[in-house]
C-alpha positions as CSV (number, residue, x, y, z in Angstrom):
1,X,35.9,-3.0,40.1
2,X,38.8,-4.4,42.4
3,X,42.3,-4.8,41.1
4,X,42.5,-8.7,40.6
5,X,38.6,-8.6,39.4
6,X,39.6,-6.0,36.4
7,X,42.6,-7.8,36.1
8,X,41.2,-11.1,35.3
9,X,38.9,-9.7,33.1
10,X,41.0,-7.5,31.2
11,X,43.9,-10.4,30.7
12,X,41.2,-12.3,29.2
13,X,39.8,-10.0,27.2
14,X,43.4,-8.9,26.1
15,X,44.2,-12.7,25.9
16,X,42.0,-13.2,22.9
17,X,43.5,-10.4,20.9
18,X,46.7,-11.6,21.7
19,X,46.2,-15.3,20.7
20,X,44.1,-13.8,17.3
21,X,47.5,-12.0,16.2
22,X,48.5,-15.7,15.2
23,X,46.5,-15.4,11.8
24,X,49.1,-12.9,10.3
25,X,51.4,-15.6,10.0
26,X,50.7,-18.2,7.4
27,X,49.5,-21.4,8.3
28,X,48.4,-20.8,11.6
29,X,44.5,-20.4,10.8
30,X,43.7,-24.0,11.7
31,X,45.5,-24.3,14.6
32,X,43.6,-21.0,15.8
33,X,41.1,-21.9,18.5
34,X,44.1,-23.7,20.3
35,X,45.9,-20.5,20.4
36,X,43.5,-18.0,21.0
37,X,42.2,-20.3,24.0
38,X,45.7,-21.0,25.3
39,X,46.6,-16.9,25.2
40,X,43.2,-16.0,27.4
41,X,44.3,-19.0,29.6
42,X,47.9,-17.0,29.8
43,X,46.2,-13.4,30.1
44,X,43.7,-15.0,33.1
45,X,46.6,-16.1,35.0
46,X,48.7,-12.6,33.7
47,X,45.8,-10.6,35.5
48,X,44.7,-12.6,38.7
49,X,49.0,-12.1,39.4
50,X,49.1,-8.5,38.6
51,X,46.1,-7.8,40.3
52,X,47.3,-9.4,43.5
53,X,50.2,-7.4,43.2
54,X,48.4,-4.4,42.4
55,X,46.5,-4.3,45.9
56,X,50.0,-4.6,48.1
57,X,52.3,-2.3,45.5
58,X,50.1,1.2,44.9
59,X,53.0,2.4,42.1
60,X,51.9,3.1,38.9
61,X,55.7,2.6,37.0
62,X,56.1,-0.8,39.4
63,X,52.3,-2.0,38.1
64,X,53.7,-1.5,34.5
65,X,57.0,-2.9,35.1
66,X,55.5,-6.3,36.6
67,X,53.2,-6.6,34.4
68,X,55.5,-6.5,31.7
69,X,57.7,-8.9,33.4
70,X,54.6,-11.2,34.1
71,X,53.4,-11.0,30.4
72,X,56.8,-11.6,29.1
73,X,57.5,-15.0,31.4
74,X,54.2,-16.7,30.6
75,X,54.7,-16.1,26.8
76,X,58.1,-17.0,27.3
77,X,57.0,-20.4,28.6
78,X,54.3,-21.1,26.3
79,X,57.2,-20.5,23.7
80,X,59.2,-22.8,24.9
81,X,57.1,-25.4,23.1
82,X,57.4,-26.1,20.0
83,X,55.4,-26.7,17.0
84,X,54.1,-30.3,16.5
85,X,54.9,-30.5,12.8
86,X,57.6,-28.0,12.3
87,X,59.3,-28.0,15.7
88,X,60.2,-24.7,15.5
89,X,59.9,-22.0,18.1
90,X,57.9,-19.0,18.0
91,X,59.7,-16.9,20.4
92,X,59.1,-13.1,18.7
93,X,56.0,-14.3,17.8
94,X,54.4,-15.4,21.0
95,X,56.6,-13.1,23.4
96,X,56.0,-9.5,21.6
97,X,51.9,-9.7,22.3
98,X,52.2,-11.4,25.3
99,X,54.7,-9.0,27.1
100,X,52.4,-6.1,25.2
101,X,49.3,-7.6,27.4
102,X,51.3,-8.1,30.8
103,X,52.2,-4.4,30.2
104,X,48.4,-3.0,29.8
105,X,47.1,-5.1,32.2
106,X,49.6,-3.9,34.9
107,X,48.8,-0.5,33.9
108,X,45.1,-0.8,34.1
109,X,44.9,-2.7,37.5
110,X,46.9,0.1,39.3
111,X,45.2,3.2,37.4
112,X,41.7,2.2,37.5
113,X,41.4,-0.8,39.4
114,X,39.6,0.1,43.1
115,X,42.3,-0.1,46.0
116,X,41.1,-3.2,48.5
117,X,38.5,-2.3,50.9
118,X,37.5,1.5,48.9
119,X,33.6,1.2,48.9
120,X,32.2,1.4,45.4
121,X,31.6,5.0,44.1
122,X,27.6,5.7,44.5
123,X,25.8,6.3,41.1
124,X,23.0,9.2,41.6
């Protein structure tokens, strides 16, 4: 699979974990589907830019460090809103899964995502 493909797929798999870790705080199950959609959204996006940057950059410690940074911006801005009825801000709480996803998905596009233009491996 090529490096933005398995990216994409990955940060929205990852996504839905990450938006499901909402549940262990109170009060948060009926907002749920908002979330969990809103973190595969942020995971897509996570993995289409690291896997872009995954085919020019071929460095595994660079991969992870991106990602990271990636992660941890896009769950920055989505904590930048705050809650309709409390107004508060979830910073910890959105930003600490989110940066966790960025992280694995940067390291999964550069270890076992197929370089641009490397033919498929034949299955015999």
């Amino acid at each position: 699979m090529s490096k933005p493909l398995l990216g994409i797929v990955l940060g929205g798999i990852l996504g839905v974990f990450d938006g499901l870790t909402a549940l262990l705080y109170p009060g948060m199950s009926p907002k749920i589907l908002g979330i969990v959609i809103g973190s595969m959204i942020k995971g897509i996006i996570a993995g289409v830019i690291v896997g872009f940057v995954a085919t020019k950059l071929r460095s595994l410690p660079l991969g992870i460090i991106i990602g990271l940074g990636v992660g941890m911006l896009l769950a920055y801005l989505a904590a930048m809103m705050p809650d309709p009825q409390t107004g508060r801000h979830y910073y910890l709480e959105i930003m600490i899964p989110g940066s966790i996803v960025g992280l694995i998905v940067g390291f999964a596009t550069q270890r076992y995502g197929r370089p641009a233009g490397q033919p498929r491996a034949s299955r015999q």
